[in-house]
C-alpha positions as CSV (number, residue, x, y, z in Angstrom):
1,X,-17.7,140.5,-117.2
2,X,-17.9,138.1,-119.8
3,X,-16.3,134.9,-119.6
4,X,-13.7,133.2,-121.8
5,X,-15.6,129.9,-122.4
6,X,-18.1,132.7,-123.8
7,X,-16.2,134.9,-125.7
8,X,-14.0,132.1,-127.6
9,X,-17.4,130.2,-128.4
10,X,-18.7,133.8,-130.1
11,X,-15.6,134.0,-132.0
12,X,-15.5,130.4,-133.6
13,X,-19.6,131.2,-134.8
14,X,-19.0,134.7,-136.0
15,X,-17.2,133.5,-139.0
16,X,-19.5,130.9,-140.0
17,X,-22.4,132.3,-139.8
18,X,-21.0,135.6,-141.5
19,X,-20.6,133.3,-144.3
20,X,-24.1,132.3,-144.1
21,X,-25.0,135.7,-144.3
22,X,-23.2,136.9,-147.4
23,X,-24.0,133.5,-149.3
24,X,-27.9,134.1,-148.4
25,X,-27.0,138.2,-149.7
26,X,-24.9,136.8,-153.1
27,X,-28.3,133.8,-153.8
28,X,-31.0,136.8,-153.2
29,X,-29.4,139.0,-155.4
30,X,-28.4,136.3,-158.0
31,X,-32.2,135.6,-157.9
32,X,-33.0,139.1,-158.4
33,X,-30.5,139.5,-161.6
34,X,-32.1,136.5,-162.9
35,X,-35.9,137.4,-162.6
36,X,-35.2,141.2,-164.3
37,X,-32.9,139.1,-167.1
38,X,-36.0,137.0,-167.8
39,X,-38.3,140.1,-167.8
40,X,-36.0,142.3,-170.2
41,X,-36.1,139.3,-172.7
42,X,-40.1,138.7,-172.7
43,X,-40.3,142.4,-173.3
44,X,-37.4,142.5,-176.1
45,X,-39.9,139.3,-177.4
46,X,-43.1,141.2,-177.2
47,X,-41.6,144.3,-178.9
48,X,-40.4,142.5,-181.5
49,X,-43.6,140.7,-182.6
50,X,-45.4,144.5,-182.6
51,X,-42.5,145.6,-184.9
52,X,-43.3,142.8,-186.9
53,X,-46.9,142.9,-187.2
54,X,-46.5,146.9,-187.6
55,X,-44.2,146.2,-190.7
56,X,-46.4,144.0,-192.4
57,X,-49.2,146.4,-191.8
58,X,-47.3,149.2,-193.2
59,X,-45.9,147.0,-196.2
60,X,-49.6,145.9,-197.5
61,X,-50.8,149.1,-196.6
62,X,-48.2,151.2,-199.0
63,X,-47.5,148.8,-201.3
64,X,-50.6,146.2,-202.2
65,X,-49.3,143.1,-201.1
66,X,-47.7,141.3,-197.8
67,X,-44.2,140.6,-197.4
68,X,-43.2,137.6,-199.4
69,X,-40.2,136.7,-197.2
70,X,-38.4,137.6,-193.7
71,X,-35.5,139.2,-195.8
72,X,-37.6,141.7,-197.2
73,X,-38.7,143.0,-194.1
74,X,-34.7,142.7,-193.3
75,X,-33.8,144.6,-196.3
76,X,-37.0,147.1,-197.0
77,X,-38.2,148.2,-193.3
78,X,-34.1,147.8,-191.5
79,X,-35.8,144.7,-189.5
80,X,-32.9,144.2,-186.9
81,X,-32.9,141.6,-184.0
82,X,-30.4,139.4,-181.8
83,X,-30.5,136.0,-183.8
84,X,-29.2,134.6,-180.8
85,X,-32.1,135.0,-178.5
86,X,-34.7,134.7,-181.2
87,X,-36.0,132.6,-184.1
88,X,-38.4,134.3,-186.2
89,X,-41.1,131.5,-188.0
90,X,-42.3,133.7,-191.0
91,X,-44.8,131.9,-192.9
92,X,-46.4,132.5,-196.5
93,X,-49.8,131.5,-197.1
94,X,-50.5,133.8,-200.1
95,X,-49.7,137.3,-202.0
96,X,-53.2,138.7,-200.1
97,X,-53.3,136.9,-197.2
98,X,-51.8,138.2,-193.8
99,X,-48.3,135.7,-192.8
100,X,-48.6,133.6,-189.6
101,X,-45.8,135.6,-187.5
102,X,-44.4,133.8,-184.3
103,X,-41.6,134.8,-182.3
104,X,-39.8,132.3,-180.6
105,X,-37.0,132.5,-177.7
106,X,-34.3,130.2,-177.7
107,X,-33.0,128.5,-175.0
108,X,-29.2,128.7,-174.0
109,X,-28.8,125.0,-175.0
110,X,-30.0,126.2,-178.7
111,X,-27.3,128.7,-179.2
């Protein structure tokens, strides 16, 4: 038989360190949203810079000439993406030279 000192003693821990438990459970899986959040943007990122470079390709390749501006890409080749999570530097150096593309992620404190 198990004595009372015991028993109370088990039953003022169990509580606290069921808490422990499900905070350790709710920070792992916080963690875990985080890391695939992170991943899923860096892939939007990288897909977006291949669209990119694919339209300019296509652009010089069917027309003669680059891209003179970001909005033509917008307007000509339905260039969509979340303004929000992305700036896209898009710069001209000349009507036969290839644009310096960058895509850059913006931070929360940006937006």
């Amino acid at each position: 038989m198990k004595k009372p000192a015991e028993s109370r003693l088990r039953n003022k821990l169990a509580l606290p360190f069921s808490l422990l438990i499900l905070l350790l459970l709710l920070t792992g899986f916080s963690y875990a949203y985080g890391t695939v959040a992170s991943g899923n943007i860096h892939r939007q990122k990288e897909y977006l810079l291949t669209s990119l470079e694919h339209y300019i390709t296509d652009c010089y390749a069917s027309k003669g000439y680059y891209p003179l501006s970001l909005n033509y890409l917008k307007e000509n080749y339905n260039l969509t993406y979340n303004d929000q999570l992305f700036y896209i530097d898009y710069q001209v150096r000349g009507a036969n030279i290839r644009p310096d593309v960058a895509v850059i992620e913006l931070d929360d404190s940006d937006t």
